[in-house]
C-alpha positions in Angstrom: -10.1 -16.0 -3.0 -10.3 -12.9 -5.5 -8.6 -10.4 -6.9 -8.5 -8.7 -3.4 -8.2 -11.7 -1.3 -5.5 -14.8 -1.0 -5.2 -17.3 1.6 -2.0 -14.7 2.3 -2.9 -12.2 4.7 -0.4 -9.2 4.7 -0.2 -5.9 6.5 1.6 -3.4 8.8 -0.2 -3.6 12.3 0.8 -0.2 14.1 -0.7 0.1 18.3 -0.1 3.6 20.1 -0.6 4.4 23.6 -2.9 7.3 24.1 -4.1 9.6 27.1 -7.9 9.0 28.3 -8.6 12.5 26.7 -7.6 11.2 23.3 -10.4 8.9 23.4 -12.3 11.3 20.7 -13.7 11.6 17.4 -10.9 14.6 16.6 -8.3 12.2 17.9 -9.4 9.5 15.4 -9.8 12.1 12.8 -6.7 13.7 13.1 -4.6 10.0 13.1 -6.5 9.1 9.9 -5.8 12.4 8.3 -1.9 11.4 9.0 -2.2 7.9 7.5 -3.9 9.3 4.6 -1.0 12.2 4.2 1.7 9.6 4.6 0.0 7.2 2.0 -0.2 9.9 -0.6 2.9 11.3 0.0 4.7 7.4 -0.7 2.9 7.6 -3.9 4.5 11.0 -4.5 7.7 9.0 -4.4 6.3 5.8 -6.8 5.0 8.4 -9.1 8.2 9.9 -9.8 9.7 6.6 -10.7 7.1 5.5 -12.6 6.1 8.8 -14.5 3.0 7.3 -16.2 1.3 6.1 -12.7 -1.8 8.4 -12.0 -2.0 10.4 -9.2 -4.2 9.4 -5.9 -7.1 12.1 -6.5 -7.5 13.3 -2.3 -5.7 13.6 0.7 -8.7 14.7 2.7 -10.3 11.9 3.9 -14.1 12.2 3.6 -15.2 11.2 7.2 -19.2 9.7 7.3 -20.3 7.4 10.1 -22.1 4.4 9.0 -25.6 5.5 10.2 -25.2 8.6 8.0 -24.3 6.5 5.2 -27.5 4.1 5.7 -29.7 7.1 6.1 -28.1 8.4 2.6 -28.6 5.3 0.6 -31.1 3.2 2.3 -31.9 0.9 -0.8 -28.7 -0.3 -1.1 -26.3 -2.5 0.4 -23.4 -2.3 2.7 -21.0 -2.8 0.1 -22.9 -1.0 -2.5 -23.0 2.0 0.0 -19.0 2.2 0.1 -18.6 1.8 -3.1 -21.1 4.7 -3.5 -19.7 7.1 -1.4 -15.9 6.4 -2.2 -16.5 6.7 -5.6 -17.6 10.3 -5.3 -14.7 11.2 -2.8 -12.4 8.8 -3.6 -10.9 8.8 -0.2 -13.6 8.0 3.1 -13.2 7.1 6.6 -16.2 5.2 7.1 -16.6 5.3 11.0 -18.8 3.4 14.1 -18.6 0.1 12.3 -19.8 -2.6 14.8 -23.2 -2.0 16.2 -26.8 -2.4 14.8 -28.4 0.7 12.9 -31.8 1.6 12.8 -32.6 -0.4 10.1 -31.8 -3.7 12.6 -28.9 -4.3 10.6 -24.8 -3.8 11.1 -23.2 -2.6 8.3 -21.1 -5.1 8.9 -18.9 -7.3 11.4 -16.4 -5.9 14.2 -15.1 -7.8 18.1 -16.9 -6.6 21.0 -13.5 -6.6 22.5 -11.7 -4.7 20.4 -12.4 -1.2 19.0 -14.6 0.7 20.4 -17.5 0.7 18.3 -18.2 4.4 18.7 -14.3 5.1 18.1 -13.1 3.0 15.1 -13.5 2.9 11.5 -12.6 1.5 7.6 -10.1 3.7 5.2 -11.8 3.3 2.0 -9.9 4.7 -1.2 -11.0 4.4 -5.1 -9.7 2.1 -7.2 -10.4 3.2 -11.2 -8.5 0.1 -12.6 -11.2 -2.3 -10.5 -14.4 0.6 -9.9 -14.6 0.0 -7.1 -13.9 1.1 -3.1 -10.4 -0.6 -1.9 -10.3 -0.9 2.3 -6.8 0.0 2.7 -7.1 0.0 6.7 -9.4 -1.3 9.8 -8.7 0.7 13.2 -9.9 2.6 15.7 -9.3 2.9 19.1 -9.6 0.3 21.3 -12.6 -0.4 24.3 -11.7 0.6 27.5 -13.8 -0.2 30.6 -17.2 1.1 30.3 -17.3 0.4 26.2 -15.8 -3.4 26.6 -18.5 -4.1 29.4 -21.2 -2.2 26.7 -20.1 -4.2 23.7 -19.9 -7.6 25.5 -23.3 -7.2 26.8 -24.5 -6.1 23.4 -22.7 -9.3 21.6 -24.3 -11.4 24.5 -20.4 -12.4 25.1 -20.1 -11.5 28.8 -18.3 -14.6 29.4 -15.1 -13.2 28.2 -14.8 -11.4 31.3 -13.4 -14.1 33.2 -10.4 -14.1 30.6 -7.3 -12.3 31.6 -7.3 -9.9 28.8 -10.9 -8.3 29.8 -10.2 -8.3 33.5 -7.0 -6.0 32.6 -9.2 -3.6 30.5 -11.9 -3.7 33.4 -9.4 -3.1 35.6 -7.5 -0.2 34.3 -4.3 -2.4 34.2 -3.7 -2.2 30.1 -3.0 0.9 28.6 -5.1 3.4 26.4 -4.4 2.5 22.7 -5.5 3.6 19.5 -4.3 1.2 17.1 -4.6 -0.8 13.1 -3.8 -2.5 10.2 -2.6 -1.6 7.0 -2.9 -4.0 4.3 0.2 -4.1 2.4 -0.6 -5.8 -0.5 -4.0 -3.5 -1.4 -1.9 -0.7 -1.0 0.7 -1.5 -3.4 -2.1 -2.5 -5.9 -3.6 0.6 -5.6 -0.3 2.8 -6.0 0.6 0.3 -9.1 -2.5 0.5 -10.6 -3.3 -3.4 -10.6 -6.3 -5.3 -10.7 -5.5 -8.3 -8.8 -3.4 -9.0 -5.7 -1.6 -11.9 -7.6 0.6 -9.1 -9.6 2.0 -7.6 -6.4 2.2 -10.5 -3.7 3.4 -14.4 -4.2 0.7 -16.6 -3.0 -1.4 -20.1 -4.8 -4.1 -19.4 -7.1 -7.0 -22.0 -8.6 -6.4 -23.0 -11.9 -9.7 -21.5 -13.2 -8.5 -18.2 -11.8 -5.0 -18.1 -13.8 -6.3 -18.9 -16.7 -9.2 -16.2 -16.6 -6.4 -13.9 -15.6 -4.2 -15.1 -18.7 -6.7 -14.0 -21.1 -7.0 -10.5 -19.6 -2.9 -10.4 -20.1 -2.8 -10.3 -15.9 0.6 -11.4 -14.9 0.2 -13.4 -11.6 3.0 -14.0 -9.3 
């Protein structure tokens, strides 16, 4: 546990059913550009209730891939390379998040059965009260055949064919869906300005961590 984590897991889980020529990087782009519309326009509304709020600095997402973000800043790592980018434009769909880059390394974890790896991405947006990138969202959309049967192979998990679930995919039986997560809590920190998940959600803390939190006049709940 942190000050973005609790043994609380909260967030708005969304799944739409898509046509086989939505399976594109416009398609992705253009559903992220709508989230990112919709969660600035909210704040819109917190703002005017709470005047002194500041305001969320983009509603273009900044779209980078995670090979082009390696290649940019090679010396650093993964989460250093968020924090990097997002901190220059504050709000970045970090996209292909899964497979091995040519350094031999992932930028970090995602199921082979899941998103497609070449279709799926991280909303990262700028948090000035922490400095630092806030992942407000993990989606993408999901394998079909030919990318589960890639990505199982790649994970060395083509055993999970024989479940129910993959044979549907493989089959064609399961719909087309592009689909995600928002968390709920990281969202309301960063409209609130707060620096720690305990001011906005109910959850147990250690007692090292509400005391540090004490002294810095942070108001658990």
């Amino acid at each position: 546990m942190d000050n973005l984590h609790s043994i609380y897991v909260d967030q708005w889980d969304w799944e739409k059913i898509i046509l086989k020529e939505d399976r594109t990087i416009d398609y992705l782009k253009e559903t992220v550009t709508k989230i990112v519309r919709a969660v600035c326009a909210t704040h819109l509304t917190v703002k005017a209730r709470y005047p002194k709020l500041s305001c969320i600095s983009c509603e273009t997402p900044y779209f980078i891939t995670t090979q082009e973000l390696e290649d940019l800043y090679p010396g650093l790592t993964s989460k250093e390379r968020e924090n990097a980018i997002t901190r220059e434009h504050k709000t970045v769909f970090l996209m292909q998040i899964g497979d091995v880059l040519k350094s031999g390394n992932k930028h970090d974890g995602r199921a082979p059965d899941y998103d497609d790896w070449l279709l799926n991405g991280d909303l990262l947006m700028w948090s000035d009260v922490l400095g630092c990138a806030m992942e407000l969202s993990s989606m993408g959309i999901r394998v079909d055949a030919d990318s589960l049967k890639r990505q199982l192979s790649a994970a060395g998990c083509e055993e999970r064919m024989k479940y129910e679930y993959h044979r549907m995919i493989a089959e064609g039986t399961l719909p087309l869906t592009i689909g995600g997560g928002i968390g709920q809590s990281r969202l309301c920190m960063l409209m609130l300005e707060k620096a720690h998940v305990g001011e906005v959600q109910v959850s147990i803390w250690p007692d090292d961590m509400k005391a540090a939190c004490k002294e810095k006049g942070i108001i658990l709940l």
